[in-house]
N, C-alpha and C positions, 0 to 999 in steps of 0.2 A: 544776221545773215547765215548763221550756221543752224539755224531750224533747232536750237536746242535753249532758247532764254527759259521759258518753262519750265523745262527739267532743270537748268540750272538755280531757276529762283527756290523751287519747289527743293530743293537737295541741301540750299542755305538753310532756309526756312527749318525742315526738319533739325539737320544738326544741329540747328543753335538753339531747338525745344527738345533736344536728347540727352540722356545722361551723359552719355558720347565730349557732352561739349563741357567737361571737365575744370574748363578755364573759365566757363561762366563768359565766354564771346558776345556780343551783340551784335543788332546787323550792323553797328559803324564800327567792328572792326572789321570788318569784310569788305573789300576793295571787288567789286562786281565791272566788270569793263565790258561791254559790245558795241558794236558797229553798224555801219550804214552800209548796205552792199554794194549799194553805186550812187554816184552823184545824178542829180538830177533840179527838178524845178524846186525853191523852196516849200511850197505846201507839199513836196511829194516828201524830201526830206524833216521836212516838223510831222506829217503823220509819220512817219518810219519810227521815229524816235518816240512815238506817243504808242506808237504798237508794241515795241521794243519796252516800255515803261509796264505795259499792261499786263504783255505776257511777261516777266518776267515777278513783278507782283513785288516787289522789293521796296518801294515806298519811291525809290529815288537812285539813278544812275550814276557809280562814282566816275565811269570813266567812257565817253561815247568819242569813238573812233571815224573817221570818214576814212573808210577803207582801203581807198587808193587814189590815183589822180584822175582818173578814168572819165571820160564827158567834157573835157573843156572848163577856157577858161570860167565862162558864166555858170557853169555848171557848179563847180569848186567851189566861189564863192558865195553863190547860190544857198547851196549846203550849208558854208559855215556858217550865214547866215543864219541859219536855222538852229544849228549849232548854239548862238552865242544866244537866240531868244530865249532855248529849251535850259540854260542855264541861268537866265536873268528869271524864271520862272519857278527854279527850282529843281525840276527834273532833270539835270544835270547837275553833276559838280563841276565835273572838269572836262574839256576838250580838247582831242590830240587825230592827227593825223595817220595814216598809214601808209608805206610806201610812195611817200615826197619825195623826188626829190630836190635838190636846190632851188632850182627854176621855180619847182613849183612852190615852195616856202616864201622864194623872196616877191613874187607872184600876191600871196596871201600879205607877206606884209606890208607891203607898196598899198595894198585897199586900206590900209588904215583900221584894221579891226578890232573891234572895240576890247576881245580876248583873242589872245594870242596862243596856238596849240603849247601845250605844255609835252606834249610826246608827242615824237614821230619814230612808230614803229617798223623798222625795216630788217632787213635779214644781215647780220651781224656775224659772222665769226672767223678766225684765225686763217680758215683758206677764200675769204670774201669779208676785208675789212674794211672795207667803204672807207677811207680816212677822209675822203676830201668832204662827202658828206657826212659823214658823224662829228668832225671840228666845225661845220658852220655849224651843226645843231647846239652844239656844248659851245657856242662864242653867242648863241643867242638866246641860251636858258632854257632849249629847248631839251628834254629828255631821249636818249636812245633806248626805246625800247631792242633788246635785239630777239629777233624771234628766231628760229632753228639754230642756237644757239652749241649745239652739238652738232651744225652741218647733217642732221636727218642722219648720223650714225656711217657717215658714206667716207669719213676719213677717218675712223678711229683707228687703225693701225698702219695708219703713217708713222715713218719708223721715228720719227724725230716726236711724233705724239707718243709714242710707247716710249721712248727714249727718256722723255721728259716726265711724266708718270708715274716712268720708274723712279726716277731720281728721288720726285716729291712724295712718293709713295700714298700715290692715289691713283685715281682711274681715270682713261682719258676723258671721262663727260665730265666728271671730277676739275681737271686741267682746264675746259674748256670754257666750263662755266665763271672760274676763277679768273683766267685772261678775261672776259667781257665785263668783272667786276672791277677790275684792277684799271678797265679801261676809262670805265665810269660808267658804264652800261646798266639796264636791269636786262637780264640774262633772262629769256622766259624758257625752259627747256620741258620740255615733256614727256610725257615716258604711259605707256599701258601697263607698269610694273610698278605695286607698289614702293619694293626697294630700293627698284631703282629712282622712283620720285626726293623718297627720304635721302637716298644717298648723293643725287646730287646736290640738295641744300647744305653738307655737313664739308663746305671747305673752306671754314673759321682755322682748323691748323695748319695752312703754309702758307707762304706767301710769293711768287713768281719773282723770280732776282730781274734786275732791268734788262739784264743780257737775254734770258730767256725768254721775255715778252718780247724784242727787237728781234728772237730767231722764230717766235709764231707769229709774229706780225711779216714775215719774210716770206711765211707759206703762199701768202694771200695768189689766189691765180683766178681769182672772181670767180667761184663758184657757187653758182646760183641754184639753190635746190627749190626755190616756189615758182611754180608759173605768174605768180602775180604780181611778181618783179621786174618782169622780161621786156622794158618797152621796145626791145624789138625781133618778140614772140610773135610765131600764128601756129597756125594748123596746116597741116601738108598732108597731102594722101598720095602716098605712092605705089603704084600699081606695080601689085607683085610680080605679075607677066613679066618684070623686066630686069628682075632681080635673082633668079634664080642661083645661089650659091651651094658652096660644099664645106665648107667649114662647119660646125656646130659652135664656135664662137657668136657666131654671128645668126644664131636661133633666134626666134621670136616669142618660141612657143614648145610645147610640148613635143613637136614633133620631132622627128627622128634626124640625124644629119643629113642634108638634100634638100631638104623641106626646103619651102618659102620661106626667106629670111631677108630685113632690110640692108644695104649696101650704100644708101646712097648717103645717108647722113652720119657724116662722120668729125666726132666733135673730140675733145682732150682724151677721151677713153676711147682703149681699142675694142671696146663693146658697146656700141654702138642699140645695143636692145636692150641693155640694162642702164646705161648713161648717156644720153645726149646730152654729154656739156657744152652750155651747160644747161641745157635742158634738161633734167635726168629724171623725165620721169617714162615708163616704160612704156612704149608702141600699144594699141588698143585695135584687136583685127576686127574688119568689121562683117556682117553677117553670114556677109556671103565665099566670105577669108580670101578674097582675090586683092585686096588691099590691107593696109594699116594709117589709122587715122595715129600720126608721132608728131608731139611738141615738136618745132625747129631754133635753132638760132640763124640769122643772117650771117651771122661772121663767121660763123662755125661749122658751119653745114656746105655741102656741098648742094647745092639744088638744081644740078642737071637732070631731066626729066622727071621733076618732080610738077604737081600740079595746085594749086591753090584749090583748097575747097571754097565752097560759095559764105556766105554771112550765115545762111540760116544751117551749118553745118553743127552736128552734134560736138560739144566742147569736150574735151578732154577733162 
């Protein structure tokens, strides 16, 4: 679903016939994981997965995802369906879910399937700690994957994250990663920085005393940094005509203090154009800059003269 199995097959492929690969690797030490981008009918799901096989060129998929809950019940099962043939085939190892949550787990095991996800990947960290869903998953063997496991880098100096860091003398992505292991987690963090890749795998020396996981477990105030968690996310376009302010807090854009700037959605930040918590990801103007197409929350938002865009509106 991310338009990149190809390059990603083709970049294995290479390093494990490069000198590069040092350790003499194979492809089954290499754990390859991708997904289904939406639930659908079971032939549309077993070709996704036969496309997904092809381009990526790897022999064999260790870890195929159904990406979200997205389409219904028949839709869900539908998939996994598909899921459980593409493994009794071979082209799968293992199958795991993304963004379930409970409802939808005990949904999947109520049908009686003949595999049971082994991961359910959802967004995981210290200031959005799912406890209620990450203990059904670990009371029923299922794996937490956690993804933004550093929270997108959007609280790393919170003072109790620096606080803490400094203690263990490490770095808060350092810290972060560490709480989602100690949880039971697999932490997936990313990074466009080499260093920074390598350095958040190196925290084998300390170990988080139980006081201090019970004070980042404390943080938690659900902050949701993927759109694709939000079940109760849309799209809002609010016509600038109605917003006009004077702050430059509350800029949108490049423009000068005065400019058009949104007001009306106002979540846990008082920046409002950099963080709709917890929507937080930034306003998008559109052509003609008399509006801004912004992520909303229902709980968080204020949505006085705001407007619903139509279905067929450009997604964020």
């Amino acid at each position: 679903m991310y338009h990149n199995e190809n390059e990603v097959g083709n970049a294995i492929k290479k390093f494990l016939a490069s000198s590069a690969n040092t350790a003499e690797l194979k492809r089954e030490d290499i754990h390859f994981t991708t997904k289904l981008a939406s639930n659908g009918s079971y032939d549309a799901a077993r070709q996704s997965i036969k496309s997904s096989l092809k381009r990526s060129d790897l022999g064999y998929i260790d870890l195929f995802l159904l990406h979200s809950p997205y389409g219904g019940k028949k839709a869900r099962l539908e998939s996994w369906r598909a899921v459980e043939d593409a493994i009794a085939d071979g082209e799968i190892r293992l199958g795991g879910v993304s963004n379930f949550g409970i409802k939808h787990l005990q949904e999947l095991m109520e049908s009686k399937p003949r595999v049971v996800p082994v991961v359910n990947q959802i967004e995981v960290h210290p200031f959005n700690i799912r406890r209620e869903l990450a203990d059904f998953c670990q009371a029923h063997d299922i794996v937490v994957e956690a993804y933004a496991p550093l929270a997108r880098a959007l609280r790393m100096k919170h003072p109790k994250i620096v606080d803490l860091s400094t203690k263990y003398s490490c770095t808060p992505g350092q810290l972060m990663v560490r709480w989602s292991l100690q949880h039971g987690y697999v932490p997936l963090p990313k990074s466009v920085r080499q260093n920074r890749i390598a350095e958040n795998a190196e925290i084998g020396g300390f170990e988080i005393s139980q006081e201090d996981m019970q004070a980042m477990d404390g943080l938690d105030e659900y902050l949701v940094t993927d759109p694709a968690d939000r079940p109760q996310c849309g799209l809002m376009q609010i016509e600038m005509l109605e917003y006009r302010i004077q702050h430059p807090r509350y800029l949108t854009g490049p423009e000068p203090a005065g400019a058009w700037g949104v007001m009306g959605c106002m979540g846990r930040s008082r920046n409002p154009a950099d963080s709709l918590s917890p929507c937080s990801r930034r306003p998008i103007a559109t052509a003609d800059k008399k509006s801004f197409i912004v992520p909303y929350d229902i709980k968080s938002c204020k949505t006085s003269n705001l407007q619903r865009l139509p279905p067929n509106s450009p997604k964020v």
